[in-house]
TORKOL-4160 file (C-alpha; in steps of 0.2 Angstrom, whole numbers, padded with zeros to 4 digits, m for minus):
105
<pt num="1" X="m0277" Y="m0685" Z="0941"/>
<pt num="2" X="m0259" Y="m0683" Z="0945"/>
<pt num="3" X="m0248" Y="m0674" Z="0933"/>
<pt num="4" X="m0229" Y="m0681" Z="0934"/>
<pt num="5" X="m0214" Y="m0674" Z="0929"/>
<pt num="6" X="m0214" Y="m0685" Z="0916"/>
<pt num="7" X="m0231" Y="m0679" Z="0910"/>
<pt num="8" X="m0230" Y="m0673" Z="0893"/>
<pt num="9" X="m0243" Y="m0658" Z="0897"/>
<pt num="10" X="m0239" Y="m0640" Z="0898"/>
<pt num="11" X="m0242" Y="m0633" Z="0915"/>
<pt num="12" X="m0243" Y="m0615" Z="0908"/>
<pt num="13" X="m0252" Y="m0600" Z="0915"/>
<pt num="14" X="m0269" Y="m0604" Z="0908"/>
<pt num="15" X="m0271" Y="m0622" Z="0914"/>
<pt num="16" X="m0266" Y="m0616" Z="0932"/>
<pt num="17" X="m0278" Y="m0602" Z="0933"/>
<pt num="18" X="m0293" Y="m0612" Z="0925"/>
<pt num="19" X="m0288" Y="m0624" Z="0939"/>
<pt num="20" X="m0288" Y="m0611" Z="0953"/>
<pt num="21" X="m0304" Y="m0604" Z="0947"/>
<pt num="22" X="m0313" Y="m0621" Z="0949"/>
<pt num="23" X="m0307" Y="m0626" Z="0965"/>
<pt num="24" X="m0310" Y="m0611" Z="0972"/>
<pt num="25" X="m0329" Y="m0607" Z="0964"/>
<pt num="26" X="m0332" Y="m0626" Z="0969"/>
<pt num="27" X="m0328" Y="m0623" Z="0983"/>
<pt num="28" X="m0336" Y="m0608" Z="0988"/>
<pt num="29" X="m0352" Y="m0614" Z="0978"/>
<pt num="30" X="m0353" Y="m0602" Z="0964"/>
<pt num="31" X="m0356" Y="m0606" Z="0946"/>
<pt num="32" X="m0343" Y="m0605" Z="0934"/>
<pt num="33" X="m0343" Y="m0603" Z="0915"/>
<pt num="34" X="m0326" Y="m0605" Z="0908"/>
<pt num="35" X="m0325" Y="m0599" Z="0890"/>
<pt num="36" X="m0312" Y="m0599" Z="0879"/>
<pt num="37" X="m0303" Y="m0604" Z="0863"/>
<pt num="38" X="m0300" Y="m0625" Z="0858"/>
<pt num="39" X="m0283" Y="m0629" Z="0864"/>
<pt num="40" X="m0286" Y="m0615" Z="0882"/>
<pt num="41" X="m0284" Y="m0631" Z="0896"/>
<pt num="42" X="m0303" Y="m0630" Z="0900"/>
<pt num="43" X="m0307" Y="m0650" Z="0897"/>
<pt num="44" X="m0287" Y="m0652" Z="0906"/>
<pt num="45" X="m0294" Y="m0642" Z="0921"/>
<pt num="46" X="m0310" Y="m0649" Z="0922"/>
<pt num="47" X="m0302" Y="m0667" Z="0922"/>
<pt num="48" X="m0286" Y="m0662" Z="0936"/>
<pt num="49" X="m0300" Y="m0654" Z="0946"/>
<pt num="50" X="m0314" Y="m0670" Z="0944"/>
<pt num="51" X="m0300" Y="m0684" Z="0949"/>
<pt num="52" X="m0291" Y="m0673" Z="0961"/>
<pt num="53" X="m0304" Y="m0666" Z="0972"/>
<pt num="54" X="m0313" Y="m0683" Z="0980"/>
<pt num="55" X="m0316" Y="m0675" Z="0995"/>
<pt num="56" X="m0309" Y="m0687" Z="1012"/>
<pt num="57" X="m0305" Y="m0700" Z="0999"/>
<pt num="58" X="m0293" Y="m0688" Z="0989"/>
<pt num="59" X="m0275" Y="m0693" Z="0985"/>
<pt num="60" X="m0265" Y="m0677" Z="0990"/>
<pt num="61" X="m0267" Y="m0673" Z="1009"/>
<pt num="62" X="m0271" Y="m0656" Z="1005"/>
<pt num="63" X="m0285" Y="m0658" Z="0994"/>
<pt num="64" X="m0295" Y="m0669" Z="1007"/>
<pt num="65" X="m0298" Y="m0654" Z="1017"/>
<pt num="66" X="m0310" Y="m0650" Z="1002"/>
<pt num="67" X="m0328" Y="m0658" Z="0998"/>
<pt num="68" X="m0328" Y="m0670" Z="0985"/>
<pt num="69" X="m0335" Y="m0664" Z="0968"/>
<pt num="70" X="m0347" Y="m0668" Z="0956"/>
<pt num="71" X="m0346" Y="m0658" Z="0940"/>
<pt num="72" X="m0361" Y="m0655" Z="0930"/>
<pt num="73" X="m0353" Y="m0651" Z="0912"/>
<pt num="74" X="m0363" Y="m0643" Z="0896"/>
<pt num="75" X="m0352" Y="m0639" Z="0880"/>
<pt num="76" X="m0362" Y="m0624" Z="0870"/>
<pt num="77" X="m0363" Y="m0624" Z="0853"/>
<pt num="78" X="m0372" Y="m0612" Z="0839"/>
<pt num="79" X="m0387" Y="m0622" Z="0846"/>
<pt num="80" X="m0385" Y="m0620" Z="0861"/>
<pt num="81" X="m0402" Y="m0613" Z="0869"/>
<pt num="82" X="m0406" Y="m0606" Z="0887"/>
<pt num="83" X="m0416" Y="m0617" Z="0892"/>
<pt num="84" X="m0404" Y="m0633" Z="0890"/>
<pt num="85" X="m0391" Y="m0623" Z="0902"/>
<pt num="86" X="m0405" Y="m0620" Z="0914"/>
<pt num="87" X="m0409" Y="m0639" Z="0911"/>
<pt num="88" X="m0393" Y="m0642" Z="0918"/>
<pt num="89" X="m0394" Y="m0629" Z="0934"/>
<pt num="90" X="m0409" Y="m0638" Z="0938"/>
<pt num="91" X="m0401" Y="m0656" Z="0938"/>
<pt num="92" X="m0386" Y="m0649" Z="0947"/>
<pt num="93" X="m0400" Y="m0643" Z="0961"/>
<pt num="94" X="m0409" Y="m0659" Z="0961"/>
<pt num="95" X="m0393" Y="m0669" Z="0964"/>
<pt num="96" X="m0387" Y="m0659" Z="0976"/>
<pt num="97" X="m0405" Y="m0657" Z="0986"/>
<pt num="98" X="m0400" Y="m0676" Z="0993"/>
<pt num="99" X="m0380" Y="m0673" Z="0996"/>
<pt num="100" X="m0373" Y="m0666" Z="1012"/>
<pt num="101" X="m0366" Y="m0651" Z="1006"/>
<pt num="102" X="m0356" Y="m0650" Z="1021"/>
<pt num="103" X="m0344" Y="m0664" Z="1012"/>
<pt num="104" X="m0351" Y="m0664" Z="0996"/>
<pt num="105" X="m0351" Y="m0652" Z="0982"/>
């Protein structure tokens, strides 16, 4: 996702450090829980960093030094439980169990 100038989104602190947060956890293969307030650039984030960082395939010549992404999301709620996060660790494993993690993330 590439945000123009023309772009009617607020590029303000928040939205660039949820952004560098992700590509830098995703990166470096740690698990991230981004929590905040509705209207806090999480979803933003999530979508700059899912479009932008496609690995070799990427648009931007500096993001295809990075390995492509794919994002394993989960929204709490009241109901959330433990076990349905752990539901989605355990997918996350299995998907990346048949991924080369050397390109793939």
């Amino acid at each position: 996702m590439v945000i123009g100038p023309n772009a009617f989104i607020a590029k303000n602190q928040a939205l660039r450090e949820n952004v560098f947060m992700m590509a830098v956890c995703i990166e470096l293969r740690i698990p991230l829980f981004l929590i905040g307030k509705p209207g806090s650039s999480k979803s933003l984030a999530k979508a700059i960093v899912a479009s932008s960082m496609q690995g070799k395939t990427s648009k931007h010549p500096l993001l295809r030094h990075f390995k492509q992404v794919h994002m394993f999301s989960y929204q709490c709620s009241q109901l959330s439980t433990s076990q349905s996060i752990h539901d989605v660790f355990q997918a996350a494993l299995c998907f990346q169990t048949n991924q080369n993690t050397a390109e793939f993330v």
